[in-house]
N, C-alpha and C positions, 0 to 999 in steps of 0.2 A: 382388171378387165377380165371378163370371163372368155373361158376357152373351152371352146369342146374338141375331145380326142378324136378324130375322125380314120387315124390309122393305128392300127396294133401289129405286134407281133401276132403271127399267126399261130393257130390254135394248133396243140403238138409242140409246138415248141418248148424246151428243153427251159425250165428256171434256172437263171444264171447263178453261179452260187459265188458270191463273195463276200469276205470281210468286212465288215462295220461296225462302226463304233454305236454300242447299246447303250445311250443314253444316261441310264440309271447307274449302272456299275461301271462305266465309261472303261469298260473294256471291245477288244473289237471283238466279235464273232460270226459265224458262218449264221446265212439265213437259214441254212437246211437242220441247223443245230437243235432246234425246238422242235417236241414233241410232235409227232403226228400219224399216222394210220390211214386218214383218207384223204388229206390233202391239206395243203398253206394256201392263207390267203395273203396276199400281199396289197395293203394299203397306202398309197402315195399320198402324205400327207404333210402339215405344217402346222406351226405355233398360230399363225399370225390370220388365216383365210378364213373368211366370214361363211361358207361354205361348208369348212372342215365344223367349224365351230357349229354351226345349224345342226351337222348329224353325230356328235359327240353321244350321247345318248342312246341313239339307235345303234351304232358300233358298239358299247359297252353292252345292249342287250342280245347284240346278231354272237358276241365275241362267248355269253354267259351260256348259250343256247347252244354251240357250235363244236364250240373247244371241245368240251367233253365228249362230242359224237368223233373227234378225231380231226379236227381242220383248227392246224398253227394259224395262230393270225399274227402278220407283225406288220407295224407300220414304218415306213419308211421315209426320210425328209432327205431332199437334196437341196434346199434351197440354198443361196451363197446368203454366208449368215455376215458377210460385209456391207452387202446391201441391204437385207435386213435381219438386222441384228436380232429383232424378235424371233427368228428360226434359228438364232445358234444352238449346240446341244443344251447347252445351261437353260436354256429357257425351252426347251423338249422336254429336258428333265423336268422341269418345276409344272409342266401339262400334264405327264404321265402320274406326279404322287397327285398334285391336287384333282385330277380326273378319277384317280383312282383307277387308271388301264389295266385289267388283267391280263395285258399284251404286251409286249417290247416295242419301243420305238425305237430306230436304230437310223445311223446320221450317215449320210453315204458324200462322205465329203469331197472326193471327186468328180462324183454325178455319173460317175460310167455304168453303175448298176442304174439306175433311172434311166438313164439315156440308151441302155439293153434293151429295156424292157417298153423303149417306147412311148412314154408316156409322157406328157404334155401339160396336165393340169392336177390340181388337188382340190378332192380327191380323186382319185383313178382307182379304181378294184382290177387289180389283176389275180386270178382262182387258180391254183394248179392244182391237179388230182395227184394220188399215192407214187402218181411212176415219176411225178415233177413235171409235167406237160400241161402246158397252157388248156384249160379248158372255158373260162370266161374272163373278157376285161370287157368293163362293161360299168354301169353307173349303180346306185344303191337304188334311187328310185327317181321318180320324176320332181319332186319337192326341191327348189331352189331357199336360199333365204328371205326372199322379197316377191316369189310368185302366187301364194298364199293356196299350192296345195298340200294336201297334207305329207306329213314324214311318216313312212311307214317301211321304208326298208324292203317294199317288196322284191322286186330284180334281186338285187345282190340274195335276200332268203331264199326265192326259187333258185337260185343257182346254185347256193348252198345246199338245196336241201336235194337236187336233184342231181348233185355231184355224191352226196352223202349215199343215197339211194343205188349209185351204180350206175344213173342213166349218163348218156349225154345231155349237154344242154344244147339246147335250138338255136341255133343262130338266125338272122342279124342279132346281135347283144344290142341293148340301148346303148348308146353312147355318153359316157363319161362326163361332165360338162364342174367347170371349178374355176379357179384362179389359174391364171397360168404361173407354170414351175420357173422360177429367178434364177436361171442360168448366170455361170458365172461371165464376166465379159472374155475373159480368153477362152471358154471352151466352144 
């Protein structure tokens, strides 16, 4: 069922930094850990959402274009991998070699970093600039998997390019719209 983020952390806000488990070397690490100069983007994603899978592609080309100007990009899954088992790390891992991410996906297996940060569905873009302060969550573009318009990645690139650039970005931000995140039943 699709979800749209309707609330965020507000802009200014401080990125939470906590340990996770990286997927690939299934060690835990600090998100603030990875290279950056003008800011992280934080991706809220999963194995399994029809969604995530639609903008696979345009992340690998926003990730080839960005990184190098100085903006970490990692992705994040909180999903309870009980319920579905497709978002356990194991099967994160086996997205990120055969995707080929030149990013981290890291497994937040309490959900308390998701759940910081407010976010609701996958995908969700949360942007933070050089000081770590929220400056855009917001959606990549208007293109769903079944609305038949095009994927172009714009949103999330203006944001990108206009965080890269120095400027603020303009608020309302589009809204986010995905699967909603499989909280666990106790949290």
């Amino acid at each position: 069922m699709a979800t749209t983020a309707l609330h965020s952390i507000p802009v200014g806000t401080i990125l939470p930094d906590r340990e996770l488990l990286d997927v690939v070397t299934n060690e835990h690490v600090r998100i603030t850990e990875r290279p950056f100069s003008k800011g992280i983007l934080v991706i809220i994603l999963c194995a399994h959402c029809p969604y995530v899978e639609h903008i696979k592609l345009v992340l690998k080309k926003l990730a080839s274009l960005f990184m190098p100007q100085g903006i970490a990009f990692v992705g994040v899954s909180a999903n309870d991998p009980e319920q579905y088992p497709e978002d356990a790390p194991e099967k994160l891992r086996k997205m990120v070699l055969e995707e080929a991410f030149s990013f981290s996906i890291l497994f937040d297996e309490t959900q308390e970093f998701v759940k910081a940060l407010g976010a609701v569905c996958t995908p969700d873009f949360f942007l933070f600039d050089h000081h770590l302060r929220l400056a855009y969550h917001g959606r990549l573009d208007a293109s769903t998997p079944k609305n038949g318009v095009p994927l172009t990645g714009a949103d999330l690139n203006h944001a990108l390019e206009t965080l890269c650039a120095g400027k603020t970005i303009a608020e309302p931000f589009p809204l986010s719209l995905g699967c909603s995140i499989k909280w666990k039943e106790s949290a």
